[in-house]
Backbone bond lengths (Angstrom), bond angles and torsions (degrees), N, CA, C in turn:
res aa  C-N    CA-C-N  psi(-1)  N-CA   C-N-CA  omega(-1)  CA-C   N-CA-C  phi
1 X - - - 1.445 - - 1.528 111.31 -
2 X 1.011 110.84 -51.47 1.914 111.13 167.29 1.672 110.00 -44.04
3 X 0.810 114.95 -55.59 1.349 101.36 -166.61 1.411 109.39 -71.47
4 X 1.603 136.93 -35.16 1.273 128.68 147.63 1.171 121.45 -36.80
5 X 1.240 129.86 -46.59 1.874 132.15 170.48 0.955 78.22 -62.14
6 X 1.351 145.39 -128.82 1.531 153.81 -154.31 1.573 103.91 8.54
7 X 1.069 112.16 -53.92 1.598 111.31 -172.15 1.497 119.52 -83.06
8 X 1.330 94.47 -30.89 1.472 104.20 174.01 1.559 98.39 -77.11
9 X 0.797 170.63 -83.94 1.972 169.34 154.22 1.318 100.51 14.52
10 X 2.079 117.06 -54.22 0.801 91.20 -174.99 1.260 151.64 -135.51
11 X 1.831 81.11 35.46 1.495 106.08 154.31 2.264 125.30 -71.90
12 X 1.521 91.10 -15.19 1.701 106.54 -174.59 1.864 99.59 -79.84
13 X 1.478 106.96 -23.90 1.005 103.68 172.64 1.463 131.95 -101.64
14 X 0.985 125.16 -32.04 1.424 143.40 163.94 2.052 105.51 -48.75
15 X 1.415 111.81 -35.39 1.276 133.70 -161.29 1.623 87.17 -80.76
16 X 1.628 112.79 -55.98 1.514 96.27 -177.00 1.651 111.03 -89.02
17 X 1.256 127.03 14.21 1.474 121.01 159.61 1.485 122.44 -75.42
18 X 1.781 92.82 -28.00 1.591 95.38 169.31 1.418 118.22 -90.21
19 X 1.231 116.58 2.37 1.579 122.61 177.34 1.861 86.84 -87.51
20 X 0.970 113.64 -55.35 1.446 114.11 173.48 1.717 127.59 -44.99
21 X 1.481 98.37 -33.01 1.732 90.21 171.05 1.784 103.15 -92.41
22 X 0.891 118.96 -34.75 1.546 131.04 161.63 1.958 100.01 -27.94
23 X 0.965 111.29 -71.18 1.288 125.76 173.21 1.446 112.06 -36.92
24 X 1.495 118.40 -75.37 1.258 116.36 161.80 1.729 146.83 -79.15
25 X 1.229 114.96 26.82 1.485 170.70 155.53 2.002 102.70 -62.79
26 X 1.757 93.47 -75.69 1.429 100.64 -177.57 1.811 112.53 -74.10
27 X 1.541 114.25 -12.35 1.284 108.69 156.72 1.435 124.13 -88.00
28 X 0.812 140.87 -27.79 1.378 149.88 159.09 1.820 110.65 -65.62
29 X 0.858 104.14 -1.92 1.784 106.92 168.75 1.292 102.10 -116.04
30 X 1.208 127.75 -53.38 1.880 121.29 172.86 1.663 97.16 -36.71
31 X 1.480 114.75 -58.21 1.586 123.24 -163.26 1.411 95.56 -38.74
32 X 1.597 110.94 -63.48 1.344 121.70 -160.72 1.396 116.67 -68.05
33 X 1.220 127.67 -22.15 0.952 131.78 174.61 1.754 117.44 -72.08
34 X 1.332 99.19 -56.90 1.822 103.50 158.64 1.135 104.36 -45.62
35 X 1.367 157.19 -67.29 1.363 151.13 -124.29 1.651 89.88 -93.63
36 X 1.456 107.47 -59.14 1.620 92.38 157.52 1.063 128.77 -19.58
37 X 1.286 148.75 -100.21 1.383 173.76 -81.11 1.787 92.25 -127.92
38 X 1.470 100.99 -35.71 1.696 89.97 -172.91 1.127 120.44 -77.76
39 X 1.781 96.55 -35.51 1.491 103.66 169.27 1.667 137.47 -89.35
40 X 1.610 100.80 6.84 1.692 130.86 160.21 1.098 95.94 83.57
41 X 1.488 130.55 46.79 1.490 122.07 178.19 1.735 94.31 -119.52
42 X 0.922 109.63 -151.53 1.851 99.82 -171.68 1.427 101.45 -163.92
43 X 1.152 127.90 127.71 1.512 140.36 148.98 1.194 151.17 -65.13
44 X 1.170 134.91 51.57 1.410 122.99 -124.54 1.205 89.96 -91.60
45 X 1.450 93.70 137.41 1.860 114.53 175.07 1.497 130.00 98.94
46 X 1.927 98.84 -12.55 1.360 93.74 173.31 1.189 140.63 -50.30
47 X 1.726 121.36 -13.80 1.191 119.06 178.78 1.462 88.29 -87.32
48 X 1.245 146.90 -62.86 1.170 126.75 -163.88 1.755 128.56 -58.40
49 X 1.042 117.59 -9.97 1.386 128.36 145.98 1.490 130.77 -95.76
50 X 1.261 96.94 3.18 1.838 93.86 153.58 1.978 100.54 -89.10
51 X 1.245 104.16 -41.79 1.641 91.88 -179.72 1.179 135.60 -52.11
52 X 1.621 109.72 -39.36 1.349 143.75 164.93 1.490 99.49 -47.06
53 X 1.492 131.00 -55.72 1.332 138.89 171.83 2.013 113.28 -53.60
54 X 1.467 82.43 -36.10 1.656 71.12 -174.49 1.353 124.09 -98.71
55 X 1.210 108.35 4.78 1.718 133.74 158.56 1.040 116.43 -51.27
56 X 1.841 102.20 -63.00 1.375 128.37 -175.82 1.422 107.41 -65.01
57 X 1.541 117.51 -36.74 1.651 109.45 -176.05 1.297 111.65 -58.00
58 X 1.651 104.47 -51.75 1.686 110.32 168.08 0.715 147.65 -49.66
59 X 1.527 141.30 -39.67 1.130 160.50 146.34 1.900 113.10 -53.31
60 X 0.771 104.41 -33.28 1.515 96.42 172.59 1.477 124.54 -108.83
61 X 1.736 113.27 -6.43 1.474 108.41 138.57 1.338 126.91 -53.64
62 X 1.509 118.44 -54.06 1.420 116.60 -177.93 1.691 124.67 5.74
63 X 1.275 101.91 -111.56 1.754 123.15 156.65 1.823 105.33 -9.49
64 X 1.168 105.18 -68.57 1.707 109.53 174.69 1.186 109.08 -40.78
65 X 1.033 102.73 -84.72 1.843 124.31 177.87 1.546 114.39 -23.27
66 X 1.634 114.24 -55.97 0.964 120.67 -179.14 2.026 113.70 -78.88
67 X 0.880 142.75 -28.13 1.256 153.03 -159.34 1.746 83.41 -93.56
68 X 1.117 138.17 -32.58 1.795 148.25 -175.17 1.501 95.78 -80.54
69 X 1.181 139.38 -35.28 1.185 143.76 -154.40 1.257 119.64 49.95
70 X 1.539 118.43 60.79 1.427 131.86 -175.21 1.245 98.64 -133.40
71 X 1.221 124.60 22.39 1.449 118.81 167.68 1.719 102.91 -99.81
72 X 1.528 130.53 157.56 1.240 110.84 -157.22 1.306 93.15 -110.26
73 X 1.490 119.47 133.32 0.910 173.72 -147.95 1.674 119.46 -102.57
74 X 1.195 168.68 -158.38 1.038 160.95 11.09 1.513 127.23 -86.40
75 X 1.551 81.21 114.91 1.386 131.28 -172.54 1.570 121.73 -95.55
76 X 1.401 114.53 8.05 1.743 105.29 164.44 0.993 114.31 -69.31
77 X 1.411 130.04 -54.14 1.442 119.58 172.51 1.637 126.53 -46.49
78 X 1.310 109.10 -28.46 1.256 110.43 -177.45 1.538 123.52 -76.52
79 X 1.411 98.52 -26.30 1.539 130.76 157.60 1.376 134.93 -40.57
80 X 1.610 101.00 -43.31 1.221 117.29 -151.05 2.211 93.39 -102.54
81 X 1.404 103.97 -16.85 1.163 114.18 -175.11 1.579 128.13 -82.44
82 X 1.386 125.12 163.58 1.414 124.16 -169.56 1.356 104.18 -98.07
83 X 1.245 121.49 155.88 1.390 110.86 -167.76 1.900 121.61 -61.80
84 X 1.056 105.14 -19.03 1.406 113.88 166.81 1.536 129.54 -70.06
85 X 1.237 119.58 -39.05 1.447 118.34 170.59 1.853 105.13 -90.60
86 X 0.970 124.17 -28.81 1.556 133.14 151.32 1.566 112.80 -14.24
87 X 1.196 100.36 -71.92 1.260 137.57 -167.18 1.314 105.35 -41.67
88 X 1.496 103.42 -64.41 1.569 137.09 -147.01 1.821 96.41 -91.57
89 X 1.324 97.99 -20.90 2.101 107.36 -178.03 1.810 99.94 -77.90
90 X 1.573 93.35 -50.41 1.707 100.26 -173.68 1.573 115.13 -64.52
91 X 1.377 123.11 -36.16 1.219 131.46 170.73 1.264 106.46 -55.11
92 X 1.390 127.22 -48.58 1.788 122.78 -173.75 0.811 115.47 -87.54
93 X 1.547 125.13 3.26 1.637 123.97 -170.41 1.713 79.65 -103.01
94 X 1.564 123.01 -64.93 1.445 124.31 -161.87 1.551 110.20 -52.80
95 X 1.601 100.65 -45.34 1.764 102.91 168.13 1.537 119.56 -39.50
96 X 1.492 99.64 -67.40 1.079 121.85 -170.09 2.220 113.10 -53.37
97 X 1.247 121.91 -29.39 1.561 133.74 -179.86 1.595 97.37 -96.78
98 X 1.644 116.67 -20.89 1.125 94.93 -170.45 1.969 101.02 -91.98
99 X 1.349 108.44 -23.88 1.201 106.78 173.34 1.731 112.08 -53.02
100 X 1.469 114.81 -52.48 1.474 123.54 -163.79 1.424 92.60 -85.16
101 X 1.275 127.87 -24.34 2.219 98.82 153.17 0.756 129.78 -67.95
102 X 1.533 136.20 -5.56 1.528 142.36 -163.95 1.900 81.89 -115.42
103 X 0.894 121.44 -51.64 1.997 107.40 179.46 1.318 95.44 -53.15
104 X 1.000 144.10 -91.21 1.315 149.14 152.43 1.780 118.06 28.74
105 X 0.960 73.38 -74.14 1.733 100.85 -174.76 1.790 107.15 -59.79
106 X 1.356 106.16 -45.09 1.913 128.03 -170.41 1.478 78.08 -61.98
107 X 1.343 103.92 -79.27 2.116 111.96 -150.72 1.972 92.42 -52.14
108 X 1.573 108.33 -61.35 1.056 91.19 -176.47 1.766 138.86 -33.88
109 X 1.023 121.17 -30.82 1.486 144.33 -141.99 1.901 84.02 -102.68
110 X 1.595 114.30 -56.37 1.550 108.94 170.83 1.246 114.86 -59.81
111 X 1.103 114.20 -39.18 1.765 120.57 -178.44 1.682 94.36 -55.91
112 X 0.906 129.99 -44.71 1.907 130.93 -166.16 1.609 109.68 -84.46
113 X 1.638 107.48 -35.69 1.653 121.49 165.15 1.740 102.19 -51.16
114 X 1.316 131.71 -65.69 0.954 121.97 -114.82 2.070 73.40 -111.16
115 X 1.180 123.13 -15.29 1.792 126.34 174.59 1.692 95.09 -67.40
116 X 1.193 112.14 -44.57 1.478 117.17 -161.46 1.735 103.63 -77.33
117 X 1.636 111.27 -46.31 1.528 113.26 176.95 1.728 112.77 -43.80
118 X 1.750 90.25 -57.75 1.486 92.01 -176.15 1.787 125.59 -76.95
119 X 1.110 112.33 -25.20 1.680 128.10 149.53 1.526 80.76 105.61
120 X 1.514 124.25 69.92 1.185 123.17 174.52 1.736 104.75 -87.16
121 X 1.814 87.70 146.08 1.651 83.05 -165.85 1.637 88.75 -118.79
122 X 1.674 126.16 178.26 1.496 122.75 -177.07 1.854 85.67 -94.85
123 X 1.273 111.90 150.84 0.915 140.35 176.03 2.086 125.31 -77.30
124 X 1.264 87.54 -10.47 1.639 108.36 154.79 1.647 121.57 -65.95
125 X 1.456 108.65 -179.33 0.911 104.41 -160.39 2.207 100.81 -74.33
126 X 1.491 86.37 -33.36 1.571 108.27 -170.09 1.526 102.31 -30.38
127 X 2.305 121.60 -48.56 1.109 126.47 -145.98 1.660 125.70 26.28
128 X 1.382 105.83 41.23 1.488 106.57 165.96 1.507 109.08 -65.16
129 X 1.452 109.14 171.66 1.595 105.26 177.85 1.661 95.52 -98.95
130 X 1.379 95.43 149.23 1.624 94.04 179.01 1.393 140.15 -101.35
131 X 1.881 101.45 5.17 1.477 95.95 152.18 1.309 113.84 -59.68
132 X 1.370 132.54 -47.09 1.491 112.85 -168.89 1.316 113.01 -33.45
133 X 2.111 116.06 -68.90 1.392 98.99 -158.38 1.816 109.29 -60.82
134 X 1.526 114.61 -25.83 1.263 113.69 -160.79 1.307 109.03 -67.07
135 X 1.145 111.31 -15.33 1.558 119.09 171.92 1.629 106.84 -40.07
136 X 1.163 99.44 -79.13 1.389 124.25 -166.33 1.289 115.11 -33.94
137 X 1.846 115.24 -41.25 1.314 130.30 176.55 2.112 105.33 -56.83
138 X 1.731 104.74 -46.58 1.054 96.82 -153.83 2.372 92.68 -78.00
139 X 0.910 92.35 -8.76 1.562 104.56 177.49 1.570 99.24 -60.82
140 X 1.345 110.24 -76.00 1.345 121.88 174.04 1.446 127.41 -30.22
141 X 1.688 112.73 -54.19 1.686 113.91 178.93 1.649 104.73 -91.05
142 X 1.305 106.67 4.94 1.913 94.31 173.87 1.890 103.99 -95.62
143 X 1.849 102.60 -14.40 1.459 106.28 -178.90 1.258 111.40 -83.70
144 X 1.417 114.53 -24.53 1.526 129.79 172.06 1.593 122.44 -54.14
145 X 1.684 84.18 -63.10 1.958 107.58 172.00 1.667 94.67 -38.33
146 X 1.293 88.15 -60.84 1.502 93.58 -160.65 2.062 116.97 -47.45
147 X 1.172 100.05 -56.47 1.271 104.38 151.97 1.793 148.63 -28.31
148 X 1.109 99.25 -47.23 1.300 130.51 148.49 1.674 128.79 -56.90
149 X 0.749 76.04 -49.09 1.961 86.67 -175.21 1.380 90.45 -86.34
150 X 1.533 112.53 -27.07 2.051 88.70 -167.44 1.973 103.72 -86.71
151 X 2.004 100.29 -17.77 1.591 87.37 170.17 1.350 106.36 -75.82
152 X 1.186 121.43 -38.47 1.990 129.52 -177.26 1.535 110.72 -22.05
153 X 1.529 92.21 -53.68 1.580 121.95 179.43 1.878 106.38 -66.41
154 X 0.908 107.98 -63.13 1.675 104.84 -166.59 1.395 97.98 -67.96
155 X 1.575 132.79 -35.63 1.280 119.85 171.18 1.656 123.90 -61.51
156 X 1.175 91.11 -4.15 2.051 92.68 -167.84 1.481 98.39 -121.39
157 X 1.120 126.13 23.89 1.607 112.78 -176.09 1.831 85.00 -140.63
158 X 1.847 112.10 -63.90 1.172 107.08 176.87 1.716 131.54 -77.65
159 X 1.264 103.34 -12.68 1.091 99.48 -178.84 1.723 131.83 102.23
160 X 1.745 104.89 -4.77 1.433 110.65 177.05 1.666 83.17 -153.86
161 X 1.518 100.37 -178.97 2.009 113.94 174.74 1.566 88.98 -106.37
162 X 1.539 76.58 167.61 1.593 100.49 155.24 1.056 153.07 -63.61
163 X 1.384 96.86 -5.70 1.959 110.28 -148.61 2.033 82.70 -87.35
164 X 1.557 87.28 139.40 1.535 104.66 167.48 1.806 117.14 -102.10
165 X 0.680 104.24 175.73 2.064 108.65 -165.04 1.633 92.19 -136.88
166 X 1.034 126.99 86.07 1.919 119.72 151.18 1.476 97.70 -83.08
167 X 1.540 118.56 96.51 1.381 141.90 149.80 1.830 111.91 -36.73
168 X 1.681 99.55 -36.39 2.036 84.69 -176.40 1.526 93.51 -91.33
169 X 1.576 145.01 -47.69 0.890 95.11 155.71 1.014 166.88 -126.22
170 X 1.538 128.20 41.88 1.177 119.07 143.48 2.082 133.94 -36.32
171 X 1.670 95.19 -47.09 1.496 96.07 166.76 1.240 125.79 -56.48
172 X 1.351 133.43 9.75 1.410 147.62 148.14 1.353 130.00 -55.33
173 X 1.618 104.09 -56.96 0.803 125.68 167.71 1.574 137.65 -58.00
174 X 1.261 91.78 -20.78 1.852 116.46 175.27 2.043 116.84 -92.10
């Protein structure tokens, strides 16, 4: 079982390092794109591969985000409860997101089958094909699902989730 946690941690993390170069990806294409324009040469598509980037940032934060406990939350009710109906709220809420990441995840994954069958390309100047970026999306909500189902699990066997709370920073963020 450790070494499944082990892998599971650090696939949630590895997932938001690439949301992290994703991130700096879409700065290094703004760059390029200015340097373009100054020097009158032209890029075609940089905005559409910064989007492609910021898909990818999103989708593969998820899992991170959520396992950090910086995904938002409301938690008065959960607060206000005894550890027994607590329990029984977090289980149907985690059930319940972990079910609709795995729908998610199914359609998504045909949605990318059926771009790739037909060799759908973006309609920009870029004409990349768009399973690639869509890939990434269906990468992202199967790392999510995955996430989900593995707190679903630790809440129903141990008795609490995973999700951690860094209080300083989140108060950053506020």
């Amino acid at each position: 079982m450790t070494a499944l946690r082990k892998t599971l941690d650090t696939l949630y993390v590895a997932a938001g390092a690439l949301a992290a170069v994703c991130l700096v990806a879409i700065l290094l294409l703004i760059v390029a794109q200015m340097v373009a324009r100054w020097t009158g040469a032209v890029f075609p598509g940089a905005a559409s591969y910064a989007g492609y980037a910021m898909a990818g940032a999103s989708f593969l934060a998820f899992a991170n985000a959520l396992n950090r406990g910086t995904h938002i939350r409301v938690s008065m009710l959960l607060n206000v409860l005894s550890k027994g109906p607590r329990r029984l709220l977090e289980i149907w809420c985690f059930g319940l997101a972990a079910v609709i990441a795995w729908y998610f995840t199914y359609y998504a994954y045909w949605f990318v089958y059926w771009s790739w069958k037909f060799k759908e390309i973006s309609q920009d100047q870029d004409a990349t094909l768009l399973w690639i970026p869509q890939s990434v999306m269906v990468a992202g909500g199967a790392i999510l699902a995955i996430a989900l189902t593995d707190n679903l699990l630790h809440i129903i066997i141990r008795g609490n989730h995973r999700l951690t709370r860094d209080l300083v920073d989140q108060s950053f963020g506020e």
